[in-house]
C-alpha positions as CSV (number, residue, x, y, z in Angstrom):
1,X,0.0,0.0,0.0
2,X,1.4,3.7,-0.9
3,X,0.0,6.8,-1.3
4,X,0.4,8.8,-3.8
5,X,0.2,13.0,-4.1
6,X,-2.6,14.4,-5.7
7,X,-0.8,15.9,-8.7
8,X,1.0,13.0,-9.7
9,X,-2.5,11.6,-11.2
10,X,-1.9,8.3,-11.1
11,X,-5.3,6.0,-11.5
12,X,-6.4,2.7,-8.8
13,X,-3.5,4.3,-6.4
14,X,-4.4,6.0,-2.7
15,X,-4.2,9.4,-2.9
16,X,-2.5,12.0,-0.3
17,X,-4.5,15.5,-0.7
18,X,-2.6,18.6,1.5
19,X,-4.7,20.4,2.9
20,X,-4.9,24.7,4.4
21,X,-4.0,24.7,7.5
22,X,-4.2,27.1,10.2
23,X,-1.0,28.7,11.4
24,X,0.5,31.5,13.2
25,X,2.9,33.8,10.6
26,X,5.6,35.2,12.0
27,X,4.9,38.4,9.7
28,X,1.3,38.8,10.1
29,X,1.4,38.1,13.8
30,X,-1.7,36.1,14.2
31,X,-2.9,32.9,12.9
32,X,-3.9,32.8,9.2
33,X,-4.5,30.2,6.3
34,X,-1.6,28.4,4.5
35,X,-1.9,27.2,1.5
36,X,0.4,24.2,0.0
37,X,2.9,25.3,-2.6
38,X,4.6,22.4,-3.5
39,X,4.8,18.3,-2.5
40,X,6.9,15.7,-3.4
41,X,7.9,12.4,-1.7
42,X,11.0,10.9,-1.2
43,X,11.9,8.4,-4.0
44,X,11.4,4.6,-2.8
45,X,14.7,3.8,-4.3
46,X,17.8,5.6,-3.2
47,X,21.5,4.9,-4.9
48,X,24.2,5.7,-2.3
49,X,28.0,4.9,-2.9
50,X,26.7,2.8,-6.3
51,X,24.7,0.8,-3.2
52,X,21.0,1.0,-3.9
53,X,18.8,1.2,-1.0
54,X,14.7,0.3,-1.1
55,X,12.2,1.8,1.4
56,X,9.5,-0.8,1.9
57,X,6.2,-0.1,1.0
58,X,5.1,0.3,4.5
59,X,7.3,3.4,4.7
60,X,6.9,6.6,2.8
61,X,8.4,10.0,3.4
62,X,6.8,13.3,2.4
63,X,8.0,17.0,2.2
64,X,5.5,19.6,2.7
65,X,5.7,23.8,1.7
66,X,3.1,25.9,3.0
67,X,3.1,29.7,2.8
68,X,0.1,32.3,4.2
69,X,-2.5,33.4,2.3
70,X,-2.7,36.7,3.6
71,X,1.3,38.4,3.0
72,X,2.6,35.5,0.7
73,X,6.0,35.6,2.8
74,X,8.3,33.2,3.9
75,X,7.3,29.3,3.2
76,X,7.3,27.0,5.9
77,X,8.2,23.1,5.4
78,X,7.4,20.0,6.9
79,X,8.2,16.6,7.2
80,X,5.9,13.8,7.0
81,X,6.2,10.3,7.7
82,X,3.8,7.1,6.9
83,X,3.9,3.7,8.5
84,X,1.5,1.6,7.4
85,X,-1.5,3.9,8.5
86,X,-0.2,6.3,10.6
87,X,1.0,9.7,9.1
88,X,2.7,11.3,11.6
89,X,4.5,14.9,11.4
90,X,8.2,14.6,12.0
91,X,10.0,18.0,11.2
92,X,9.2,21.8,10.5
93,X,11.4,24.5,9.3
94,X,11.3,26.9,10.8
95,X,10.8,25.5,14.1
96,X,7.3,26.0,15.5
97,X,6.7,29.5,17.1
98,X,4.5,29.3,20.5
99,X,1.3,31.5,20.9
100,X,1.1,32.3,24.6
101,X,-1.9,33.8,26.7
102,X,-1.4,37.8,27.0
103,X,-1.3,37.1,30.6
104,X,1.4,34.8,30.9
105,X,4.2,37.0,32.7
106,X,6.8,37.8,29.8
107,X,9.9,37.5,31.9
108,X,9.4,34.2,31.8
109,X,7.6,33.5,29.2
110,X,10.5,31.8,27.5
111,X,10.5,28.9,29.9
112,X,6.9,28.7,29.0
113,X,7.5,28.7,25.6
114,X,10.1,25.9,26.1
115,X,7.7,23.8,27.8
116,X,5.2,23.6,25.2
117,X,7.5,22.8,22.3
118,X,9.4,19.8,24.1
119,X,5.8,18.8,25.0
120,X,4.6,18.7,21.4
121,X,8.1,17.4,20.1
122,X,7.6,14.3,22.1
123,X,9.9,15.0,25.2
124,X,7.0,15.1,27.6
125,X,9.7,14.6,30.8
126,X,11.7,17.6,29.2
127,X,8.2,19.8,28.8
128,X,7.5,18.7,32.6
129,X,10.6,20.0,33.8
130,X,10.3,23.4,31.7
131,X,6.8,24.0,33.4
132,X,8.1,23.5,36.7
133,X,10.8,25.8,35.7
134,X,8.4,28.0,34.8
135,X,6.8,28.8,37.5
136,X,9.5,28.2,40.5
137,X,11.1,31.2,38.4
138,X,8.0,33.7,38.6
139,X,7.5,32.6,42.3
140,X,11.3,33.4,42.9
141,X,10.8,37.1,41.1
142,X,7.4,37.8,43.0
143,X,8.9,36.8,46.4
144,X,12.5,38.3,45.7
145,X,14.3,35.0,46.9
146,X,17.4,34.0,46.0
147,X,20.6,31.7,46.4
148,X,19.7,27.8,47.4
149,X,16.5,27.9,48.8
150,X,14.2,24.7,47.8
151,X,11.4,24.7,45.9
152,X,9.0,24.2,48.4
153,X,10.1,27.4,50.0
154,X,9.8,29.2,47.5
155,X,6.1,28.1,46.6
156,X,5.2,28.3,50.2
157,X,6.1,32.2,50.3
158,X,5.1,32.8,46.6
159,X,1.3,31.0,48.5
160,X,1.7,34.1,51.5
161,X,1.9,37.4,49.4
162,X,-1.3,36.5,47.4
163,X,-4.7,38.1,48.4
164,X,-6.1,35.6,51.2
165,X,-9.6,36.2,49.8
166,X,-8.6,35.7,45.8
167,X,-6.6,33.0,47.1
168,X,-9.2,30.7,47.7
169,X,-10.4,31.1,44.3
170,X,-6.8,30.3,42.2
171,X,-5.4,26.9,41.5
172,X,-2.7,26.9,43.6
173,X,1.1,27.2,42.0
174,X,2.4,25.1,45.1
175,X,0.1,22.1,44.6
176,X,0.9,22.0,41.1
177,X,4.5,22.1,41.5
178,X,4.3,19.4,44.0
179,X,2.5,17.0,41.1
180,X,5.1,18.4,38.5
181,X,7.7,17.1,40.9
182,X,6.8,13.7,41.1
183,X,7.1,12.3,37.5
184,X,10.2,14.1,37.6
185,X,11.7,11.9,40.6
186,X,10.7,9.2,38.7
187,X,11.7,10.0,35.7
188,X,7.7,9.1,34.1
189,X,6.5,10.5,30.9
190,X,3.0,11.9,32.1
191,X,1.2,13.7,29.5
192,X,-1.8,13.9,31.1
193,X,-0.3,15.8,34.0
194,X,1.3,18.1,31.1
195,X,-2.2,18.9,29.8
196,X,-3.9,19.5,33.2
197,X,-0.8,20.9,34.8
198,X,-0.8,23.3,31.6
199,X,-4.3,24.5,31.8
200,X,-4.5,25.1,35.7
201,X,-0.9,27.5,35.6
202,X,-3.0,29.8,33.0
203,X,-5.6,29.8,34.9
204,X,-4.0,31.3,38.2
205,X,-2.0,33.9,35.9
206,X,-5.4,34.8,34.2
207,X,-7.2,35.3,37.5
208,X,-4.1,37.7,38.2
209,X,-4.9,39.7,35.5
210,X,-8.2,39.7,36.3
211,X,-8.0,40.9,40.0
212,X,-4.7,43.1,38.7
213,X,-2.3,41.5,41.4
214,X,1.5,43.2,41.0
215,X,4.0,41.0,40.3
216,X,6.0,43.0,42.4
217,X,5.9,43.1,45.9
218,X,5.6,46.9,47.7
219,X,8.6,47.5,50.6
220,X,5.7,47.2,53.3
221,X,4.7,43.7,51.9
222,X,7.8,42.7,51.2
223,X,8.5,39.7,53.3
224,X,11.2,38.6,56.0
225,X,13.0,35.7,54.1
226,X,12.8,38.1,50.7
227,X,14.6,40.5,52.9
228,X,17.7,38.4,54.0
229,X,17.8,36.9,51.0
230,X,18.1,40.5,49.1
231,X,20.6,41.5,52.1
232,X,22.3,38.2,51.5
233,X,22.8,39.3,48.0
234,X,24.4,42.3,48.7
235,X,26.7,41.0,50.6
């Protein structure tokens, strides 16, 4: 069984139609449609080193260029890979750019960003550790702790300086850095955490946004360990 592209018109053969697709352009700034440009598939026999080399019938390898519909700019390629049934994307060029939530704080943002690519790339462990990152670095910044304090020091402070009565409301960063911890130790691949993990950290940043919490803490606020550890800076 093969599949063949739809412009090679080839009769009593599977056919492989591309699609629009829906992506975010770098130059437009927003997601808009992409249209296919050009398709081929790599050849089922390859010569290398006057050695010729046959890809089983099982196995076919596609190359994909999309560009957008609204400012015809740069093309974007991907890789596509059939076995037996399954098509499955396995490369893009350039590599995939993140869309964020607004609310997401942008300083570190970049560990966020991480986080979601290794999680679509297949390194789920990798994503897991990125969103833990993620937001052990924001609680660090909002609490002004420094130096080798543990995580759960830092979440437990980060917990103090919210709102007590908004509190209530807001998935809470230390229980979810707790659960991000575990696979960790363990070294388990847990998507499903990813997901909901994923979901419930955008939420509590949303719900800042919405009740307009300050990332940074006032001098009167500011608490005892944030103190030393400041003074410990200094020093």
């Amino acid at each position: 069984m093969r599949f063949v592209l739809a412009n090679q018109n080839q009769q009593n053969a599977l056919t492989l139609v591309p699609p629009n697709a829906s992506l975010f352009c770098r130059q437009c700034g927003r997601r808009e449609a992409f249209a296919p440009m050009s398709f081929t598939e790599a050849p089922s026999l390859i010569v290398q080193g006057g050695r010729q080399i046959t890809i089983p019938d099982h196995l076919q390898i596609f190359f994909f260029v999309y560009q957008c519909q609204r400012c015809f700019g740069e093309p974007e390629g991907f890789i596509v890979r059939r076995n037996c049934w399954v098509l499955g994307l396995h490369g893009r060029s350039p590599i995939e750019l993140v869309e964020i939530p607004p609310y997401v704080p942008k300083a570190e943002s970049w560990i966020y960003k991480d986080a979601v690519i290794a999680y679509n790339s297949g390194k789920t462990l990798a994503g897991l550790f990125y969103l833990r990152t993620f937001i052990e670095q924001f609680a660090r910044r909002v609490t002004g702790l420094t130096g080798k304090v543990t995580g759960d020091e830092i979440m437990d402070q980060y917990s103090k300086v919210l709102p007590a009565p908004i509190k209530a409301q807001m998935p809470s960063l230390r229980e979810w850095y707790e659960k991000l911890s575990e696979p960790l130790h363990s070294a388990t691949q847990d998507a499903a955490l990813f997901d909901a993990a994923k979901v419930q950290i955008e939420r509590h940043f949303d719900m800042r946004r919405i009740f307009e919490i300050p990332e940074k803490l006032s001098a009167k606020k500011e608490t005892k360990p944030a103190i030393a550890a400041s003074e410990a800076a200094k020093e």
